[in-house]
N, C-alpha and C positions, 0 to 999 in steps of 0.2 A: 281621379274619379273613375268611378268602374261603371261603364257603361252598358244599357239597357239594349235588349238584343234590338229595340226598335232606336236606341242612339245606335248602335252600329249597324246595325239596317240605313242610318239617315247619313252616316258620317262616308260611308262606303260610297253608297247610293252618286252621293253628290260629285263622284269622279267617274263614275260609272258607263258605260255606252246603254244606248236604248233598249239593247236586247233582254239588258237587266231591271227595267223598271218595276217587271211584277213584281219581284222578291223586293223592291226597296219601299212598298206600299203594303206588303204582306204584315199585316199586325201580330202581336203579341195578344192574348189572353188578358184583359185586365177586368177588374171589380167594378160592378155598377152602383150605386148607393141602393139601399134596398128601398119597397115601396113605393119607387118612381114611376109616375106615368112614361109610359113608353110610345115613341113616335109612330105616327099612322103605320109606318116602311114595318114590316115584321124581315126585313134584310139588307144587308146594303151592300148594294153593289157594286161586283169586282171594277179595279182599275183596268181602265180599256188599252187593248194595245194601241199605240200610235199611227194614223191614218195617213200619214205622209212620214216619208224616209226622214231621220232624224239625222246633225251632225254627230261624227263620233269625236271625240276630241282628241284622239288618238291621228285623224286626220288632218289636223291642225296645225302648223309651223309652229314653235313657240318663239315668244319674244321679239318678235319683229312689227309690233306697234307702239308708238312711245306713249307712256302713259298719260294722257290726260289729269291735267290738276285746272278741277273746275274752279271759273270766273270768281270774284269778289262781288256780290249783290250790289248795286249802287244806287243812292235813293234819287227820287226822281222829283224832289221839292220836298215843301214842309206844311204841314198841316198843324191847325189848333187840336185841342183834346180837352174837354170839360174837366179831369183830370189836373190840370194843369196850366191854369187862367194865367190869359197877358205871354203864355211862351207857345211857340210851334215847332212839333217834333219832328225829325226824320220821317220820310215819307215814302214806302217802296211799292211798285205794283206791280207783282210776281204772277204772270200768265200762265195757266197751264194750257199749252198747245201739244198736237199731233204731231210728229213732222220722221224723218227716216236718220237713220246713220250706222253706220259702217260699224260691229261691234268688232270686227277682225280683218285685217288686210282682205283674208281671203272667203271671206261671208258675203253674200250679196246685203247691200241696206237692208235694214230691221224696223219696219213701222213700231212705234213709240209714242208713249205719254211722257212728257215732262216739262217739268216749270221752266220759264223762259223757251222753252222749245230745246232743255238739255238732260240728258241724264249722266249722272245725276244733274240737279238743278246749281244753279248759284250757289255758294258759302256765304253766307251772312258773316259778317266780323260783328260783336255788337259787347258794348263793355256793360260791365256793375256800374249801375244807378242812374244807364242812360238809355231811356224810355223809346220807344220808334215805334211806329205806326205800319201793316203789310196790309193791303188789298191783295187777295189771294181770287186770282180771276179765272173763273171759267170757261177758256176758251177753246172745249174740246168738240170733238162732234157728238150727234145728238143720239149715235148708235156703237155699242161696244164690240170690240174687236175680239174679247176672251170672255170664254162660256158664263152667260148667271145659271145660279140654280134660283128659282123662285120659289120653292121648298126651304129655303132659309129664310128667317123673322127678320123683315128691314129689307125684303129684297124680293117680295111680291110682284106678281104681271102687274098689278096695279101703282108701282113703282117705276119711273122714271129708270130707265138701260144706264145713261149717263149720269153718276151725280158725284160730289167732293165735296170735302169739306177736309182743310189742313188743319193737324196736329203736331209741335212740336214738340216732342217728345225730348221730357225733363225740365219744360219749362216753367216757372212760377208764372203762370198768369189767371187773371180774373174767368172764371167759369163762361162768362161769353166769347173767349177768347181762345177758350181750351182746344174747339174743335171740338163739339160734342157726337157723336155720330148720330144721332137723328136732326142736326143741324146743316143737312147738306142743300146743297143748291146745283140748278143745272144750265148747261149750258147760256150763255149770256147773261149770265149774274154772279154776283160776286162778293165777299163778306172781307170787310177792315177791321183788323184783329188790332190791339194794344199789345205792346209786351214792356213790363217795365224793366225787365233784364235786373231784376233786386234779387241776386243772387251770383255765389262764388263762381269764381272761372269754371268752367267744363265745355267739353264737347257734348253738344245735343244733335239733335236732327230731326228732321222736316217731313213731313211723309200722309199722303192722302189716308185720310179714316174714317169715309163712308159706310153705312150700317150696311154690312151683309155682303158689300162684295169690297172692302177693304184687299182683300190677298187679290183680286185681279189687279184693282189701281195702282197698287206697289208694284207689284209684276210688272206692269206695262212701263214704270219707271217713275212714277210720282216720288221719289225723296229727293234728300240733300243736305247738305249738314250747317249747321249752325251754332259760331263758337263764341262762347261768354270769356271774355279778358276782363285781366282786374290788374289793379298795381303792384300788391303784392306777388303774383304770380311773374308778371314785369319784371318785379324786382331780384328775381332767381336767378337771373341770364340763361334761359331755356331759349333753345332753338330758336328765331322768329323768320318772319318774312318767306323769302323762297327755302329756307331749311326749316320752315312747316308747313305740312303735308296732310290734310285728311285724306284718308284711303278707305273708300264705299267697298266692300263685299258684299255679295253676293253671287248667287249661281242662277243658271237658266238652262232650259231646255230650247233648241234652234230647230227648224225643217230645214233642209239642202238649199232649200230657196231663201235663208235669210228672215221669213216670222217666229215669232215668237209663239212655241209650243205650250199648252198647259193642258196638265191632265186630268184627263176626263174618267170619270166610271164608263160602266157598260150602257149604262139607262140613260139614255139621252135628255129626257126628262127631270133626269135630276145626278147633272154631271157632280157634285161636291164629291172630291176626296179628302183624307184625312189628312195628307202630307203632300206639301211639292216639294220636290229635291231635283236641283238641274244638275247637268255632267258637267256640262262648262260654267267655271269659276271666271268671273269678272271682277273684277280690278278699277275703280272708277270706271264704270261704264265699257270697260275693253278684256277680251280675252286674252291672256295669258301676254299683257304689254313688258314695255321692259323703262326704265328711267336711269337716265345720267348722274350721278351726282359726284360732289366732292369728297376730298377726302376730309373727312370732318364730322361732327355728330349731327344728325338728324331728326327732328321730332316726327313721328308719324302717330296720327290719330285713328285709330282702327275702328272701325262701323262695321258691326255683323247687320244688314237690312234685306237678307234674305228672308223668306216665306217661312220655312221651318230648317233649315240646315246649320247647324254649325261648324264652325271653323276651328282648327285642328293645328294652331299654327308654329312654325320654326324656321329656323334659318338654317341655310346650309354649311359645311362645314366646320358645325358644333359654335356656330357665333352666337352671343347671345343679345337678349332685349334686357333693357333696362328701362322695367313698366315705373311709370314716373302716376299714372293718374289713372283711373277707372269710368265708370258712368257719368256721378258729380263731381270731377274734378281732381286735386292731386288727390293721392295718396300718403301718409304721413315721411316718408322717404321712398326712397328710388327703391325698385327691389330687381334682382338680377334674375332675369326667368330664360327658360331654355326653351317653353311651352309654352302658348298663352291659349287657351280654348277660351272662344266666344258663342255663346247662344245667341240666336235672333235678339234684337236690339239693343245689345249688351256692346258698350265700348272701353277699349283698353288704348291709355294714353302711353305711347314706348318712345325712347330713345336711342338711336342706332349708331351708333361710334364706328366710323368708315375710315377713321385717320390711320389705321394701318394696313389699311387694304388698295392703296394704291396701286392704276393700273390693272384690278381684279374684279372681276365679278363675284356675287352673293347673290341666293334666291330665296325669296321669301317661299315659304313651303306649306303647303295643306296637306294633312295624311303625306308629308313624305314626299309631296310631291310638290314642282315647281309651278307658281300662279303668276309669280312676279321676278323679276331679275334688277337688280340695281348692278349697274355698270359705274363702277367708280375713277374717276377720272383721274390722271397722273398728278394732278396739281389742284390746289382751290385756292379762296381766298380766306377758307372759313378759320374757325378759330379748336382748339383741341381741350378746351376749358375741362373741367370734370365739375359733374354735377353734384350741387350742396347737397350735403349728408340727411339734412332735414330741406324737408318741404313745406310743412305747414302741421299746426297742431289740428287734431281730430279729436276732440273732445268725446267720448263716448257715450249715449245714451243706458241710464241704468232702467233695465227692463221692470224695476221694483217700482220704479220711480209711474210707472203707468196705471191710469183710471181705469182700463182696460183691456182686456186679453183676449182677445175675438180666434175662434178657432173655426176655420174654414175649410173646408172640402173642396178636392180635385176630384172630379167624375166626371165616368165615361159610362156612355150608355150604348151597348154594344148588342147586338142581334148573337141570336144561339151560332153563329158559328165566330163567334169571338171577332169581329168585325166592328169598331167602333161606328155609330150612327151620327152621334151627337159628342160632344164635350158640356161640363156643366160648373160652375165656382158655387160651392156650397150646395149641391144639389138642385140649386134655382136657374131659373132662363132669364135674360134681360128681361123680361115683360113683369115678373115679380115685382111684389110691391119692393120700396127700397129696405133693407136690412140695416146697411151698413153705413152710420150716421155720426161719427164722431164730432166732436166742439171744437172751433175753431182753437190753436194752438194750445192742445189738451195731448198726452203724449199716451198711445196706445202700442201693442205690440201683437201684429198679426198672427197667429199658427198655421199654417198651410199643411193638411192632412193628403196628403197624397196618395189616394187609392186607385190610380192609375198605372199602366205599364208603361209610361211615359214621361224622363225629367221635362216639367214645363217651367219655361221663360216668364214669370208672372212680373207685371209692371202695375204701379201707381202713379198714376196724373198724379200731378200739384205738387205731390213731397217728392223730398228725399230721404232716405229711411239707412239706417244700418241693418246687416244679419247677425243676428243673436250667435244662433247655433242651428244644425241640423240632428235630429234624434232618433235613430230607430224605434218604430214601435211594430203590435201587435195587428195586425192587418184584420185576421182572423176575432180578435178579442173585440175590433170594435165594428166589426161587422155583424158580432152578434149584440154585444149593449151596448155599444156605442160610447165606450170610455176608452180614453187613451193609458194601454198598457206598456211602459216603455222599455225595448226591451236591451237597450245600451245605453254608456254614458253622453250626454249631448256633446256634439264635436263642434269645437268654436270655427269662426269665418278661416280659413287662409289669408294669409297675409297679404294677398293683394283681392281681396275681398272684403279686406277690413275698414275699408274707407266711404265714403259719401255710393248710392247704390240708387236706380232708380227702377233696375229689373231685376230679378233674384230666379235662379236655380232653383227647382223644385223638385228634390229627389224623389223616385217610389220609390217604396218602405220606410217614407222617410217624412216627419212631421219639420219643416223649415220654418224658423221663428225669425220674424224683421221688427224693430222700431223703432218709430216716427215722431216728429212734433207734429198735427196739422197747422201749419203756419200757412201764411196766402189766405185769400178771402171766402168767404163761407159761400156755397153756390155747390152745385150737380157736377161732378165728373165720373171718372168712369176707373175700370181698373180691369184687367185681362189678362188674358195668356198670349204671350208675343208671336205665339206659332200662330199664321194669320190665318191658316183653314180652320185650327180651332177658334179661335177668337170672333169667325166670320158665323159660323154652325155653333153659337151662343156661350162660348166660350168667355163671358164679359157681363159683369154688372153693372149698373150706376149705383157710385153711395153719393151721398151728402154731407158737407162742412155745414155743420151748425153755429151759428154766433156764440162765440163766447160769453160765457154767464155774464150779466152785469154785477 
């Protein structure tokens, strides 16, 4: 993929020391949709320098904290569900608390948000077909520790500092259960979500999506991962038990004192910037940790749940991944990669074969550079099996076969010095009436028009969708009539893009085509851009499942 000077402004950025943050928020020039109301601001203001001395990570020991592999969620009783008369489901009550932890040997404690009181939170284990019940409780303080702008819609003085509300991200559930973002609740109260887990294996994940300050709550540490098993999958002999591993990415900005930094404009009033990108890369909740394992293959689950950075990743000494699964689940076979780039909430399921690297070290790598070290041990008990040639059939979705072809707009609404203000999906704010209304399991295929200087991360609640293709077009041709002029052949998914998807890459110059069955139950969700300063600063609509025609 050939990256946009603001992907290598974010990719850089993210290893970066503090002295370089102006240049990693300095934007690119991009297209505004024409005739748009334009926000009160006629500018928006520069990224402030840092008010307290930042870590450099250059300062930093590597590898001398062993990595953390978060708890097993474990239910706390059983509850009825109207749902499901005469039976009582799994029953778990997941806290979110305040509390301090050590993100590097040598970092002083780091006050934090996270479920259970961990960051990341619990891993849910939860199979196909078997139903469970989460009280997601709020039990934070009643004042936030990282900047609001109240100049963003959902996130007014007249709004509560504190509020939550969990979204599982790729999960089929019922619309009250989605997490909707104007669904938040605050301190001392608490919302019990259904999930009937009616859906293939994959890794998902957990993560606060509060209207309007979503990218602080994540920041602070609100995620956690959450993984659907099935028999089939079972039945592969994949990795299990302690050789499966989810592994949370993301990055963060530190003070010398051990808080968590986030950055601000110049205008105090109204701190929102476009991009957060930290220097230090975290690993499960730890910088630059290191893990033992054996000699033997390993499943690891990769989570990009950083703000807006992507990950850039490889192993050292030309070892490769053998990516088995993506977003929803396998993959139709194993594919052998050298490279795996993740976007914000994009996951990639890999395979790591350590049976001849006894006694040696391997570092997992970002840009090149070491985040993680697996120390392989002289001996195991594990097994050297070599993974089935097929994985699972993927039936393809025929885009002919769709009632609808919905063509949608990426915009950016940027002040005369090419300085984005706003983000926008179709030119509209969340507060629009709804637009986007398909029929309950009616099969549409999105176009994403991207007139931005920016590839974005776009996600859809409730489905799972495949990518068509990506297409060059005419930027200029449909800024003036507003027809798509195309000016290359469309370029199908890569192969390990070709499977079950619930976030998609959205190139500029580039119209990206996805589709979907709406299957799951007809109700309000939502759909955005996964960079969370965009998504916060209205980057996000709600559409609507309609019932299905009688």
């Amino acid at each position: 993929m050939t990256l946009t000077r603001r992907g290598f402004l974010r990719s850089t950025g993210s290893l970066l020391g503090a002295y370089a943050l102006a240049d990693v928020w300095r934007t690119a020039k991009a297209f505004a949709p024409a005739q748009m109301s334009m926000p009160m601001r006629s500018s928006m203001p520069k990224l402030a320098a840092p008010k307290v001395p930042l870590i450099n990570p250059t300062s930093l020991a590597r590898f001398v904290d062993p990595l953390p592999v978060p708890p097993i969620a474990r239910s706390v009783g059983h509850r009825a569900h109207p749902a499901y008369p005469g039976r009582e489901l799994p029953y778990y009550r997941m806290e979110m608390r305040a509390f301090k932890a050590r993100l590097h040997r040598d970092v002083p404690p780091t006050p934090l948000w996270g479920y259970d009181g961990l960051f990341p939170g619990p891993t849910f284990e939860t199979r196909r077909g078997e139903p469970l019940l989460i009280e997601w409780v709020n039990a934070l303080p009643t004042q936030h520790f990282l900047p609001i702008d109240h100049n963003i819609h959902g996130a007014e003085h007249d709004k509560p500092d504190v509020r939550v509300v969990t979204h599982v991200h790729g999960a089929r559930v019922q619309a009250d259960a989605d997490g909707y973002p104007e669904d938040w609740y605050t301190p001392g109260h608490s919302a019990l979500y259904h999930y009937p887990n009616a859906q293939d294996a994959a890794t998902l994940w957990y993560h606060d999506h509060a209207m309007g300050i979503t990218r602080l709550n994540i920041y602070a540490g609100l995620v956690g991962t959450f993984i659907v098993r099935d028999a089939e999958e079972q039945a592969l002999g994949l990795p299990t038990g302690e050789y499966d591993i989810p592994l949370v990415l993301c990055d963060r900005l530190l003070a010398q004192d051990g808080q968590l930094y986030y950055p601000v404009s110049e205008d105090p009033s109204a701190p929102w910037v476009m991009q957060c990108n930290g220097n230090l890369p975290l690993c499960n909740g730890k910088i630059f940790p290191y893990v033992e394992v054996e000699p033997r293959p390993y499943r690891l689950r990769l989570i990009n749940v950083a703000n807006t950075s992507f990950f850039d990743l490889s192993l050292s000494h030309d070892h490769v991944f053998q990516q088995i699964g993506s977003d929803q689940g396998l993959l139709s076979a194993p594919l052998e990669r050298a490279r795996i780039e993740l976007y914000p909430a994009e996951r990639a399921d890999v395979v790591i074969d350590f049976s001849a690297l006894a006694g040696k070290s391997v570092q997992l790598l970002h840009q090149a550079q070491g985040i993680l070290e697996f120390r392989v041990k002289n001996s195991g008990r594990g097994t050297t099996a070599a993974l089935p040639a097929a994985l699972r059939n993927i039936p393809r979705i025929d885009p002919a076969s769709a009632v609808r072809d919905r063509v949608l707009t990426l915009n950016e609404v940027d002040d005369a010095n090419g300085n984005a203000m706003m983000m926008l999906l179709d030119g509209k704010h969340w507060s629009d009436p709804i637009t986007e209304n398909p029929r309950q399991n009616s099969i549409e295929t999105w176009s994403f028009v991207n007139l931005t200087g920016d590839a974005h991360p776009i996600h859809l609640h409730l489905v799972r969708f495949q990518i068509v293709d990506r297409r060059p077009f005419d930027l200029f041709a449909w800024n003036a009539h507003r027809t798509l002029k195309y000016t290359g052949p469309a370029e199908p998914p890569p192969p390990h893009e070709a499977g079950w998807k619930d976030t998609v890459r959205a190139d500029p110059g580039m119209v990206t085509r996805i589709a979907m069955r709406f299957e799951g139950e007809p109700g309000r969700y939502v759909w955005h851009c996964h960079f969370l300063e965009h998504e916060d600063n209205d980057m996000m609509r709600p559409y609507v499942v309609l019932p299905a025609h009688s």
